[in-house]
C-alpha positions, 0 to 999 in steps of 0.5 A: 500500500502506497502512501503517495497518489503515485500516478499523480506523482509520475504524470506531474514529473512527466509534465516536467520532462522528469521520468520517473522509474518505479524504484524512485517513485517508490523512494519518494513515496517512503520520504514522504512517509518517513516525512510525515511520521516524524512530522508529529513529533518534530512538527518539521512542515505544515504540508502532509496530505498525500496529495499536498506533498506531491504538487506543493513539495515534490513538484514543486522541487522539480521545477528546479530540474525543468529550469537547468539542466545540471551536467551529469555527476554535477555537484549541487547544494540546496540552501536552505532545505529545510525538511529537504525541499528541493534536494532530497526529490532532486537527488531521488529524481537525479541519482548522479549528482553529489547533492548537499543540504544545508540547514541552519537548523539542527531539528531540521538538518538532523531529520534530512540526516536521518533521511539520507542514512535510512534511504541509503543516498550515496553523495548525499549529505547534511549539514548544520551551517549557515551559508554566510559562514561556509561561503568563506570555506575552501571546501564549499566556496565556489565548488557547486555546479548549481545552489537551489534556494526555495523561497530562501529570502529576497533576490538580492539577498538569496544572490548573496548567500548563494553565489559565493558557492557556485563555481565560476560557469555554476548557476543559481537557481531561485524558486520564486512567485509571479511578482518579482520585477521589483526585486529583479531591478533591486537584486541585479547590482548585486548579482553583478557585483558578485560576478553574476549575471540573470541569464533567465526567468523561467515561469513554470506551472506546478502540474495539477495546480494553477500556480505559477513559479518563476524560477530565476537562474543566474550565471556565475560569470567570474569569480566572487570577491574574498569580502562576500558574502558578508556577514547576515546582518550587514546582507539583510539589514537588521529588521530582515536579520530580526526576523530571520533569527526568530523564525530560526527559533520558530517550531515548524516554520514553512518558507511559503512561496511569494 
């Protein structure tokens, strides 16, 4: 017995140019259960209906995968993952990346640990840090094929956390709402500043619903320079650090799409 409308699931993907085999959609559907047991323990989402999870976390982490195509055996990270939203449905969907989650919450990276070790992900890892602070790390600082950040922060902060890990000819993928032209115009002396250029705005339909996502994708043109990113507070400001620090606190916070 599945937990997962598993045809939804594989038509969605489908729509997406993702084919899925039966293998992975049975992994998927084993994620999303381990997801919802541990839910009522740790309280990690707001989304758990099967039928939830399937368009609004797994779908909807696709839309990544429709919006770059990632050179096979790449190395990528989601920043800000979260309860594994996008990286687990990517690496499930994508077994030949290398695929790092990071999340500054230890409730949360804890459970995608969990996750990775009973699902048996090889190249899959979890980790506790904040971007701000691995950005400067030899071993992340501009090594990643491709970020994802899922309705992570503002354009031009989410630029700022993400670009520094992305090598030079990498890409950042940002999962955004319909209305965004105000923070494109506000993010692109940033992005330029740390060697990135929008090389597209895709705007993709999640299958099944009639909501639209528009997925920024921003090259890496040359290198970052050594000062970014900076430290959170100076990148945000202080109300936008404020707020940040208490939904790190917060029990069961959900990132929702603009």
């Amino acid at each position: 017995m599945t937990f997962l409308p598993l045809n939804t699931l594989r038509d969605g993907a489908a729509e997406l140019g993702i084919d899925l085999s039966e293998s992975q959609l049975a992994r998927l559907d084993d994620f999303a259960a381990f997801l919802v047991d541990a839910n009522s323990r740790f309280n990690l989402t707001r989304i758990t209906q099967p039928q939830d999870i399937v368009t609004s976390h797994y779908l909807d982490s696709f839309t990544c995968l429709a919006a770059l195509d990632v050179k096979p055996g790449g190395r990528v990270i989601d920043v800000g993952a979260g309860a594994g939203f996008p990286g687990i449905p990517i690496k499930i969907a994508r077994p030949d990346l290398s695929v790092t989650l990071l999340e500054a919450t230890r409730k949360k990276s804890d459970f995608i640990a969990e996750a990775i070790r009973r699902m048996g992900l090889e190249n899959t890892i979890a980790l506790a840090a904040r971007a701000e602070a691995i950005g400067h790390e030899p071993e992340h600082r501009e090594r990643y094929d491709a970020a994802y950040a899922r309705a992570l922060s503002e354009l031009r902060v989410l630029a700022e956390l993400c670009l520094p890990l992305v090598r030079q000819g990498g890409y950042v993928v940002a999962q955004k709402g319909r209305d965004i032209d105000e923070e494109l115009v506000a993010a692109k002396p940033i992005i330029c500043r740390l060697g990135g250029q929008i090389e597209d705005v895709k705007q993709i339909r999640i299958p099944g619903t009639d909501i639209i996502r528009r997925l920024v994708v921003i090259e890496k043109v040359k290198p970052t320079p050594a000062g970014y990113p900076r430290a959170y507070g100076r990148i945000g400001g202080g109300a936008e650090s404020r707020r940040r620090k208490a939904e790190d606190g917060e029990p069961g916070r959900d990132r929702p799409m603009a």
